[in-house]
C-alpha positions as CSV (number, residue, x, y, z in Angstrom):
1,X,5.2,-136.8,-2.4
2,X,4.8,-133.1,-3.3
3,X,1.5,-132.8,-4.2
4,X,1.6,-129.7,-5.5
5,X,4.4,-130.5,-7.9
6,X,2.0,-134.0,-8.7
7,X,-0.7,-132.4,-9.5
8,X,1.7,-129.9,-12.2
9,X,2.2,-133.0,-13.8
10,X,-1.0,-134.2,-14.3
11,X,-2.4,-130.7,-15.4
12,X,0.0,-131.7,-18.1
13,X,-1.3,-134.7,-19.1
14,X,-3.3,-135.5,-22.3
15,X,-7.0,-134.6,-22.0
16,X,-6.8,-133.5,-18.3
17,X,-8.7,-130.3,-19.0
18,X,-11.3,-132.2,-21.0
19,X,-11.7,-135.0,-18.2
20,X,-11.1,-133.3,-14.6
21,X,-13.3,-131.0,-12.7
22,X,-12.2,-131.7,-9.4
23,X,-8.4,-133.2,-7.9
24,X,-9.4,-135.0,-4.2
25,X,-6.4,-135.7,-2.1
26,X,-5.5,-137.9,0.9
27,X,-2.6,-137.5,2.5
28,X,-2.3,-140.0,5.6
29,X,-0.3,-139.3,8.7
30,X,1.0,-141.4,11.8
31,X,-1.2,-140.4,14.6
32,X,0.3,-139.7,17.8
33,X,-2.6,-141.9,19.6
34,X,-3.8,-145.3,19.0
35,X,-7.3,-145.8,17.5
36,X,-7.5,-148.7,19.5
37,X,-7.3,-146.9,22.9
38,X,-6.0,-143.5,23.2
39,X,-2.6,-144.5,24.7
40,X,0.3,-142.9,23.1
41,X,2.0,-144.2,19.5
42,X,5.4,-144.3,19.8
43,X,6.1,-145.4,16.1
44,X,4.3,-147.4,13.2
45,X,6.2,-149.9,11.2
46,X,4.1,-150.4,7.9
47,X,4.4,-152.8,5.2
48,X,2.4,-152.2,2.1
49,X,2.0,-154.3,-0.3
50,X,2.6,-152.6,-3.6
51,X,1.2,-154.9,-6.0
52,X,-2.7,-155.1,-4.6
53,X,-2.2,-151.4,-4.2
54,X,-1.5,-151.1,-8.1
55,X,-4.2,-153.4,-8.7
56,X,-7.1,-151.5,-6.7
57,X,-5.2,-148.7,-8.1
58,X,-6.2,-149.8,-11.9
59,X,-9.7,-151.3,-10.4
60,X,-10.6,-147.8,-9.5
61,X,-9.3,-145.9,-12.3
62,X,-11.9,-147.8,-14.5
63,X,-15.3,-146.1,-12.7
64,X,-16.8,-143.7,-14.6
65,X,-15.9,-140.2,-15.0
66,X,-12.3,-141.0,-13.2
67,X,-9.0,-139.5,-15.3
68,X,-6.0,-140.8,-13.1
69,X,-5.3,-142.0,-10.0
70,X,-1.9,-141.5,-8.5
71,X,-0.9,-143.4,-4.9
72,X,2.4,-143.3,-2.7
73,X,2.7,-145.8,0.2
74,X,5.8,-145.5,2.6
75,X,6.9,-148.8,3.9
76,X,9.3,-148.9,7.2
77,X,9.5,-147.4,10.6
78,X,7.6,-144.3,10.8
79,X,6.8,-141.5,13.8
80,X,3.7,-139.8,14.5
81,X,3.5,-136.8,11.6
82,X,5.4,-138.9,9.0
83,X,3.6,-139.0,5.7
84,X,1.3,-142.6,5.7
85,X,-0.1,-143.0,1.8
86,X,-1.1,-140.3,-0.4
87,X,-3.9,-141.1,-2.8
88,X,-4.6,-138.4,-5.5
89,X,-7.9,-138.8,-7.5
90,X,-9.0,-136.9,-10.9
91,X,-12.0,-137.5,-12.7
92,X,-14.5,-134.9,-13.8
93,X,-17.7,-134.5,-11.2
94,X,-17.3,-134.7,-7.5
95,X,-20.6,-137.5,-7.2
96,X,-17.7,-139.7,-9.4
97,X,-15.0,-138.8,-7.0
98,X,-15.8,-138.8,-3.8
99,X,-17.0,-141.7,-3.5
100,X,-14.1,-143.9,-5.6
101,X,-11.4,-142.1,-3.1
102,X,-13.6,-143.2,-0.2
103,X,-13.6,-146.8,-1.2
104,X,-10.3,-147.0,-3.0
105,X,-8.6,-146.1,0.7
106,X,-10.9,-147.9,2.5
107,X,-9.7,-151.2,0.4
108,X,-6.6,-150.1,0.6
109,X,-6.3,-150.2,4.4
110,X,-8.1,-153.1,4.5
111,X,-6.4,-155.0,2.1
112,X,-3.1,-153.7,1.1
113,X,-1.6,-152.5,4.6
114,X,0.0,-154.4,7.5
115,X,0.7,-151.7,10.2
116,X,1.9,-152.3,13.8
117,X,1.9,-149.4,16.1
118,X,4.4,-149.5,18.9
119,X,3.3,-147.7,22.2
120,X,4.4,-146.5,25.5
């Protein structure tokens, strides 16, 4: 995703001046270490599942004072640095926003992602 050319596109949008006051972005990465413990990640293969992803997606957009909310998950074999899941969240005050792209990824790695990291 280019997130600055996203974001060009939602300025465009009806009502975005009226609605947004502040854009939050996650842009996930493959780590080059293992959460689990430290060793060195080799590759991830991820499999996301794209429906629940559009349904949290549309659960989220719902809470109050939240415009859009635009996601991109990659699916496949992927090497440390490779772009993960970008999650872009408009809505007008930041004590709206915050916390729904907080929760909305959290949900979404719990729920929507099946990732196996491969390892020396």
């Amino acid at each position: 995703m280019d997130i600055t050319a996203t974001i060009a596109r939602l300025k465009q949008q009806p009502g975005f001046s009226d609605n947004v006051g502040m854009i939050l972005v996650h842009n996930g990465v493959v780590r080059g270490w293992s959460r689990r413990d430290g060793s060195t990640v080799t590759a991830v293969e991820v499999s996301p599942d794209l429906q629940k992803i559009e349904a949290l997606r549309q659960e989220y957009e719902q809470k109050p004072g939240i415009y859009r909310i635009i996601i991109e998950a990659h699916a496949g074999w992927l090497a440390p640095g490779d772009d993960l899941l970008f999650i872009l969240v408009a809505g007008d005050i930041r004590e709206n926003v915050k916390p729904v792209l907080a929760e909305l990824l959290d949900r979404i790695k719990a729920e929507a992602v099946i990732k196996t990291e491969y390892r020396e």
